[in-house]
C-alpha positions in Angstrom: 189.0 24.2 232.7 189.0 25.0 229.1 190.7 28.8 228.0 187.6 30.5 227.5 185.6 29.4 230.6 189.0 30.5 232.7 189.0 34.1 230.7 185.6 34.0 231.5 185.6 33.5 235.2 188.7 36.1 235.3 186.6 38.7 233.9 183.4 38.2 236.0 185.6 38.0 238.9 186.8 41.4 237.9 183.8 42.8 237.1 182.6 42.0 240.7 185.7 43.0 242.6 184.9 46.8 240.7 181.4 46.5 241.1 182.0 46.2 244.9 184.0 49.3 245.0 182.5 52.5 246.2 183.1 56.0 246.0 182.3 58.3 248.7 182.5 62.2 250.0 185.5 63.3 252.5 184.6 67.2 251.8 184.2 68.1 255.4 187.8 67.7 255.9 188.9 70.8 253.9 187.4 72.3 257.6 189.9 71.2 259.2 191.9 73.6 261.9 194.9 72.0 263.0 197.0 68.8 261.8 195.8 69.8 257.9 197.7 68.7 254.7 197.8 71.5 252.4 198.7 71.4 248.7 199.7 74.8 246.4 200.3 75.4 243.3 199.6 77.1 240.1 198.2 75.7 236.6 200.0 77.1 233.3 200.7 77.2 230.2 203.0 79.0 227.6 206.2 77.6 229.1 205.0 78.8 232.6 204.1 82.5 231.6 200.0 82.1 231.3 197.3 81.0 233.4 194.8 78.4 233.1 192.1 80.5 234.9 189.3 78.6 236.6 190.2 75.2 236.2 188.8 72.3 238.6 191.1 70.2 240.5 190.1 67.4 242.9 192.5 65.3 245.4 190.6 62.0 245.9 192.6 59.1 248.4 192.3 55.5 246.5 191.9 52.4 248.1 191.4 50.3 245.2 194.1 47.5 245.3 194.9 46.4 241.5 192.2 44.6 240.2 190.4 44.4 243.8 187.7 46.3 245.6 188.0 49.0 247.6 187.2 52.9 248.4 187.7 56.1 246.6 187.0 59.4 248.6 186.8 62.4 247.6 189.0 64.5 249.9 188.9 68.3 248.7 188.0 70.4 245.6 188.8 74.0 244.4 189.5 75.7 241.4 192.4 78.0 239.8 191.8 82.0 240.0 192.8 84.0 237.3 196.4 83.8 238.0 196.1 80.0 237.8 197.2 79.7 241.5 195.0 77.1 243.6 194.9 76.1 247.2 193.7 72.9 248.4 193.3 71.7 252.2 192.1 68.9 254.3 192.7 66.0 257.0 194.5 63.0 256.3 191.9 60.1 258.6 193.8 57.4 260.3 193.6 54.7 257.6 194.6 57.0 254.9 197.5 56.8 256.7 197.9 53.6 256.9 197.2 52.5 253.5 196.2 53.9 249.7 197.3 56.9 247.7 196.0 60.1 247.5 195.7 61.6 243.6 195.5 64.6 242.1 193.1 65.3 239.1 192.1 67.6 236.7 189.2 69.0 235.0 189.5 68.1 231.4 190.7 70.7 228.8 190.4 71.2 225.2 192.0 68.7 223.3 191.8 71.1 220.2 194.3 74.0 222.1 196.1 71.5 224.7 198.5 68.7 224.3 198.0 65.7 226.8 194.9 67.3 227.9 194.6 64.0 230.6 196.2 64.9 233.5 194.3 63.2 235.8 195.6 60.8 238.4 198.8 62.5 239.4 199.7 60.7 242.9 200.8 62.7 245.4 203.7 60.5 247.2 205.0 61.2 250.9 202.0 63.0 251.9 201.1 63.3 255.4 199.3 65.4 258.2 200.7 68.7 258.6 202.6 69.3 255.1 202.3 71.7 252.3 202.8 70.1 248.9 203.9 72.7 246.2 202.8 71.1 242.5 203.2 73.7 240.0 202.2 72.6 236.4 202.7 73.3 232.8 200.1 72.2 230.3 201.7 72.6 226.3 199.4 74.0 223.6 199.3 72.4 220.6 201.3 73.9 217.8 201.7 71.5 214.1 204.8 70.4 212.0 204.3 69.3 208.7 207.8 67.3 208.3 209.4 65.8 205.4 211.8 63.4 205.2 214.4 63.4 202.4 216.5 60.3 200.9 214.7 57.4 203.2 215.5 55.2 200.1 219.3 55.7 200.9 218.7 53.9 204.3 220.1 50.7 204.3 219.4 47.3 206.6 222.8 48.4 208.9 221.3 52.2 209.3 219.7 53.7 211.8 217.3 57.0 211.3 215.6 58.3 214.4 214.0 62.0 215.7 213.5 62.9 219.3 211.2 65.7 220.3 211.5 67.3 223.8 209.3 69.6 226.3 211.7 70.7 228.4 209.1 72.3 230.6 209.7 75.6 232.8 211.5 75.2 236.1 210.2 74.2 239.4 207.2 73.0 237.1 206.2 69.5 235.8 204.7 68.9 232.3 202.1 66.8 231.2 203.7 65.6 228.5 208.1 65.3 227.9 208.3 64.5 224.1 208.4 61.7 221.5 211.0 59.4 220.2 210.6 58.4 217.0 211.9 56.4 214.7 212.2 56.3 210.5 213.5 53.6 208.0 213.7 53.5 204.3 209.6 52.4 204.4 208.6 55.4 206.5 206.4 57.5 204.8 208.4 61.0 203.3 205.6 63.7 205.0 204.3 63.7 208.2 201.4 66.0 210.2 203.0 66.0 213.7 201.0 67.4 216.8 204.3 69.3 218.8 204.4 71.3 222.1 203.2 75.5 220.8 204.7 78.8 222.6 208.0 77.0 224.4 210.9 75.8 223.1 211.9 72.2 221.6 214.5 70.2 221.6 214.9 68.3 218.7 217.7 65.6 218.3 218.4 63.6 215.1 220.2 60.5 215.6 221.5 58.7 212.5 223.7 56.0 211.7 225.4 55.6 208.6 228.0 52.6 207.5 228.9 52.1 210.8 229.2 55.9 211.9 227.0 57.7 214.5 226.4 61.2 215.0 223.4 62.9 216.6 222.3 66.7 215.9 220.9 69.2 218.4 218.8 72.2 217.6 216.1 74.3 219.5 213.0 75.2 217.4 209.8 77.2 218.0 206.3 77.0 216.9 203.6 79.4 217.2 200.9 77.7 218.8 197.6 76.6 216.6 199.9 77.4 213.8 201.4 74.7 211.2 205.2 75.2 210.3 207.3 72.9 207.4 210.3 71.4 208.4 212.7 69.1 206.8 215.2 66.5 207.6 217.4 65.1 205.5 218.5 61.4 206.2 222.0 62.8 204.7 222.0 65.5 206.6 
């Protein structure tokens, strides 16, 4: 079979193995009395100390096999009050059991005020009947540095040149998004418009190697979020 017949058959093969999929409504479990999985939690943001009031949060258990068919249910549904706490319940059936994942997702939020505003999808691993999940999460907003990078010229074929930006996020909460690593060389453009984490602290480490000799700087910086801050590295240091 020639390439493009075999890419061909591969994709309507896939097509039909999603179009036989379905989706279907579990929302009478979350009336369940006895044997029910519970999930807690709270939504936040500014390094743990606000609430994202309101927000929509769905578990749905997916049966969809990689690139097979299958079933996606939705299981339960609530939202976050205005302490960004939310409550979820319902009954884990007998196949769920036996098979799939159950997923956590979220209602989209603004991509203008939020880094990583897709946090959908979040699987929910050893889940089973009669538990209580605790997923407390932290959502950065969006802050700007305008960064310049001095003497890139003076970087030569041996050298190394590289910036790493962490979230370390609040405890007892995940993040939706950890950092960046990134890395420069004497072709890099000198100024950059960087979307960082706003309202928490960042980590920011500064690897360089220079004729053979490694060293790697450490700092904590702040941005104000929706704000836009310079900053400067200097390949010399």
């Amino acid at each position: 079979m020639k390439t493009g017949k075999l890419i061909s058959a591969i994709l309507i093969g896939l097509f039909l193995s999603i179009s036989c999929s379905k989706e279907e409504d579990d929302l009478d479990s979350q009336n369940c009395v006895i044997d029910c999985t519970e999930i807690v939690g709270k939504i936040m943001t500014d390094n743990g100390t606000t609430p994202i009031s309101n927000l929509k949060l769905t578990v749905q258990w997916d049966n969809i096999p990689y690139l097979g068919s299958g079933t996606i249910r939705t299981k339960a549904t609530t939202n976050t009050d205005s302490d960004g706490n939310f409550y979820l319940k319902f009954f884990i059936n007998d196949d769920e059991l036996e098979k799939g994942v159950f997923r956590l997702f979220y209602e989209p939020l603004d991509n203008d005020k939020y880094l990583r505003t897709d946090l959908n999808g979040i699987s929910l691993f050893q889940i089973t009947r009669d538990t209580t999940l605790t997923k407390n999460h932290n959502v950065p907003k969006k802050a700007f540095m305008n960064l310049s990078l001095l003497n890139l010229n003076q970087i030569q074929s041996n050298d190394s040149f590289m910036t790493e930006f962490s979230y370390p996020g609040p405890s007892e909460f995940s993040q939706s998004i950890g950092g960046e690593v990134i890395g420069w060389n004497s072709e890099s453009d000198q100024n950059h418009l960087i979307e960082i984490a706003g309202n928490q602290p960042i980590d920011l480490k500064i690897y360089r190697t220079i004729n053979g000799v490694s060293t790697t700087e450490i700092e904590t910086i702040y941005f104000d979020a929706g704000t836009t801050s310079n900053y400067t590295i200097d390949f010399n240091n």
